[in-house]
N, C-alpha and C positions, 0 to 999 in steps of 0.2 A: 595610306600614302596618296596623294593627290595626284594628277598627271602633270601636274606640271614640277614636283620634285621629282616622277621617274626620267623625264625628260633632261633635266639640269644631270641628273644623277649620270644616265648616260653620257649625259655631254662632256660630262668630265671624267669618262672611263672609271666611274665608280660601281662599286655593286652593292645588292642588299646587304651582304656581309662586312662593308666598311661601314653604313648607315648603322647597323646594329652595334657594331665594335666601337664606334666613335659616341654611337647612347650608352651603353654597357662601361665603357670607362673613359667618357670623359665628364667635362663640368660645363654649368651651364655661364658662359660668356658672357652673354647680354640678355638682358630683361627687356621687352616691347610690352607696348599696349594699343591697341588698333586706334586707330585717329575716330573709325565711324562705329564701330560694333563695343570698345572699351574692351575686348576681349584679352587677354594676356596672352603673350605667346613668349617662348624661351630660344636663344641661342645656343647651341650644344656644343660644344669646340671636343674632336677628341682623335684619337689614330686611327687611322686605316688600319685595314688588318694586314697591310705591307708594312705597318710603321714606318717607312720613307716622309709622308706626309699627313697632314691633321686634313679633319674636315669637318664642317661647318653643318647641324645641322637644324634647322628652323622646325619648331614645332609648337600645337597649343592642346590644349585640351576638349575635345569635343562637346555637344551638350549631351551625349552618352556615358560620359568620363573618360573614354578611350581617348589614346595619345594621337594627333593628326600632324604629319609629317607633312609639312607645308614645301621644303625645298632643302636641299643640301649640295652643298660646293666643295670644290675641295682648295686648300691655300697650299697651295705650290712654291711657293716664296722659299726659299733656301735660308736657312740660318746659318747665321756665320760666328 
């Protein structure tokens, strides 16, 4: 996880337990590809582990193979 996803993560009163919940069962949203490195990265859309709201979480694949948690938000937007 980078420090600038623990930082957003805080910022939005998330925890590691929502970042795992929302990889563990949600899908992936949006498909990127870096503008300079071509690198692919994924949007993860999936629940909290309050389930009240989803959260967004950005990651790519390292040149280790390991998954890099680039930043994660949460969508607070009320459905109606």
């Amino acid at each position: 996880m980078t420090t600038h996803a623990e930082e957003e993560m805080s910022y939005d009163g998330l925890s590691i337990y929502d970042v795992e919940n929302a990889l563990l069962h949600g899908r992936i949203a949006e498909h990127q590809r870096d503008r300079e490195t071509r690198e692919r990265k994924y949007v993860v859309k999936g629940p909290t582990t309050s389930q009240r709201e989803q959260a967004f979480v950005a990651v790519k694949f390292g040149p280790t193979g390991k998954l890099v948690i680039l930043t994660i938000y949460a969508d607070t937007q009320e459905e109606e």
